[in-house]
C-alpha positions in Angstrom: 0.0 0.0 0.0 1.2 3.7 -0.9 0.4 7.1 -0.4 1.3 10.2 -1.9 2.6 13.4 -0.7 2.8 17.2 -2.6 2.3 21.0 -2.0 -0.9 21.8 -3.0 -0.3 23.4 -6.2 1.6 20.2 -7.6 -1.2 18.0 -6.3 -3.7 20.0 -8.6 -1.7 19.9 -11.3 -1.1 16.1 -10.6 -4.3 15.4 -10.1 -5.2 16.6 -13.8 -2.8 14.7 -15.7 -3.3 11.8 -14.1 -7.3 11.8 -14.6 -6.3 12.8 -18.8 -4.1 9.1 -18.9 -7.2 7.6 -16.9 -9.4 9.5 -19.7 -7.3 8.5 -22.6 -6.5 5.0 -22.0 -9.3 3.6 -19.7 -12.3 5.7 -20.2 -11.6 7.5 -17.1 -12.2 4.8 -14.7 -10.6 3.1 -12.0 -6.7 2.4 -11.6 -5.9 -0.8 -9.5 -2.5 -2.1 -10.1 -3.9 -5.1 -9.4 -6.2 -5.2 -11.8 -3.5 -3.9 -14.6 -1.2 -6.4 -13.4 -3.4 -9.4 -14.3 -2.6 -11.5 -17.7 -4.1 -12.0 -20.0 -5.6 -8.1 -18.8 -9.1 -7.9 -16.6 -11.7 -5.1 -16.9 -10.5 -2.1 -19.0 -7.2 -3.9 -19.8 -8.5 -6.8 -21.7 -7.2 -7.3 -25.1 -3.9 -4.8 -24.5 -0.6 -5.7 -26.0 2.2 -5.1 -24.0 3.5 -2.0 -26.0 0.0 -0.4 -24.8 0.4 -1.4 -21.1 3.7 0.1 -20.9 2.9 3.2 -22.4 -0.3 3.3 -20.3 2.1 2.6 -17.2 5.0 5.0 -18.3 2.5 8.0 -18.1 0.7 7.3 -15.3 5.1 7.0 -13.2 6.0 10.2 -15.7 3.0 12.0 -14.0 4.2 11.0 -10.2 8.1 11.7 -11.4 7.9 15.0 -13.4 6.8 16.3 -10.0 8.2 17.0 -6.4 5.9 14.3 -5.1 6.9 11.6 -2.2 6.0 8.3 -2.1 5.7 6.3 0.7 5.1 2.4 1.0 4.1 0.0 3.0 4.2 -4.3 2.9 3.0 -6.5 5.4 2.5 -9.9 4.6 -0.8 -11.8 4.5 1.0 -15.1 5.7 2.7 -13.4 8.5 -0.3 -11.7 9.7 -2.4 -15.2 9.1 0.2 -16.8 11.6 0.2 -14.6 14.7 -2.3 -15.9 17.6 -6.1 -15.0 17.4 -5.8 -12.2 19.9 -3.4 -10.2 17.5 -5.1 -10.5 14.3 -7.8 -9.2 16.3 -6.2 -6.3 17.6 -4.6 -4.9 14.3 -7.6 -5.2 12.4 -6.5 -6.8 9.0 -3.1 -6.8 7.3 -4.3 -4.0 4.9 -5.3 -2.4 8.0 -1.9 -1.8 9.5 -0.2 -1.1 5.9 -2.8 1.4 5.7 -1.8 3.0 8.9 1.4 2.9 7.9 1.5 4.6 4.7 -0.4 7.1 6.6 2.0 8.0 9.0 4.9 7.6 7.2 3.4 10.7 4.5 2.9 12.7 8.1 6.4 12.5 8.8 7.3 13.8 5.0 5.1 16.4 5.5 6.8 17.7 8.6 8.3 20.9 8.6 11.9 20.3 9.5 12.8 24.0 10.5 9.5 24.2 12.5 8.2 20.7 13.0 5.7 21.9 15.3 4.3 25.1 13.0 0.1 24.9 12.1 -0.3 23.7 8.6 -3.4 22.5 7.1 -2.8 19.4 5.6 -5.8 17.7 3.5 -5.7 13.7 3.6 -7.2 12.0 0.5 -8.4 8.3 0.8 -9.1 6.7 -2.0 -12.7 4.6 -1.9 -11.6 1.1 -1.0 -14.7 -2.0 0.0 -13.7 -3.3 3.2 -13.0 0.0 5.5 -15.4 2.8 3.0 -14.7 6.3 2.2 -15.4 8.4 -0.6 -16.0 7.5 -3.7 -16.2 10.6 -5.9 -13.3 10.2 -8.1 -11.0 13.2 -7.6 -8.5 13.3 -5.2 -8.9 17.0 -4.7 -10.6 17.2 -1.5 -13.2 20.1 -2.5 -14.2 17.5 -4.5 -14.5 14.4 -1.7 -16.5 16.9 0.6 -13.5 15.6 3.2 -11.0 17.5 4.6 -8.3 16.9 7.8 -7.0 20.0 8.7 -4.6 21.1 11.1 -4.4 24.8 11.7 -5.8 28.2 11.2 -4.6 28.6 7.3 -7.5 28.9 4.6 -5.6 26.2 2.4 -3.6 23.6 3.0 0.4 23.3 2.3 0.0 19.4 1.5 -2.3 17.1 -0.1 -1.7 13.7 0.7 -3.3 10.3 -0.4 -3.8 6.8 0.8 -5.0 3.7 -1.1 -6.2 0.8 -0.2 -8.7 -0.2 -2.8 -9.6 1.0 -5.8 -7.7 4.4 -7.1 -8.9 7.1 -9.4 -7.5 10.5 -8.7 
């Protein structure tokens, strides 16, 4: 699981290039990775070559790249999680669960202000809709658009947009 992390004025511009590729090549809808990953292709993917999944691919990375955006990742295994006692399984939820916290607070500490780690920014966090846990599923990662905002702080925007996935992605 991964989330994202940019200034405000790079998310928006993000945000539209990434929904153009999602316009161009898939009608706009959804991008899971693990639905693109699939062969022979699922869903919007079905019937691609591999020259059109790569280019498809290429601009969706160029768009992250060509920016001053920060990625940040989480893995926890399934197996692992599947062989701790009953008691702990309970208690962290589900293994997508504690990724998912995870890539959370890992784009928290990105977005600290070294100098003044402890200055009042507004941050906005994103999550994309996802089945198990909900959220909102409105299609823009802009949160004017998801009607949800976390804010920290007095400020009438926020310095940084960030974005956590755990299901299926369309920014």
């Amino acid at each position: 699981m991964g989330g994202l992390i940019a200034e405000s004025a790079v998310w928006e511009s993000f945000t539209d290039d990434w929904q153009t590729v999602l316009d161009e090549y898939i009608g706009g809808k959804w991008f899971h990775m693990k639905d693109y990953v699939m062969v022979p292709g699922v869903g919007p993917y079905v019937g691609w070559d591999e020259s059109k999944r790569r280019d498809f691919l290429g601009k969706l990375v160029n768009t992250i790249v060509s920016r001053d955006i920060r990625y940040v990742g989480c893995v926890v295994s399934i197996d692992g999680f599947d062989a701790l006692p009953p008691q702990l399984q309970e208690g962290f939820v589900d293994p997508y669960y504690m990724a998912f916290q995870h890539a959370t607070h890992g784009c928290s500490i990105c977005g600290l202000n070294i100098e003044d780690p402890f200055s009042p920014e507004k941050v906005a966090m994103v999550y994309a809709y996802q089945d198990t846990f909900g959220a909102i599923n409105s299609g823009s990662a802009l949160p004017r658009n998801q009607g949800r905002r976390t804010t920290m702080a007095r400020h009438e925007k926020p310095k940084y947009h960030v974005l956590g996935s755990n299901g299926k992605l369309r920014i």
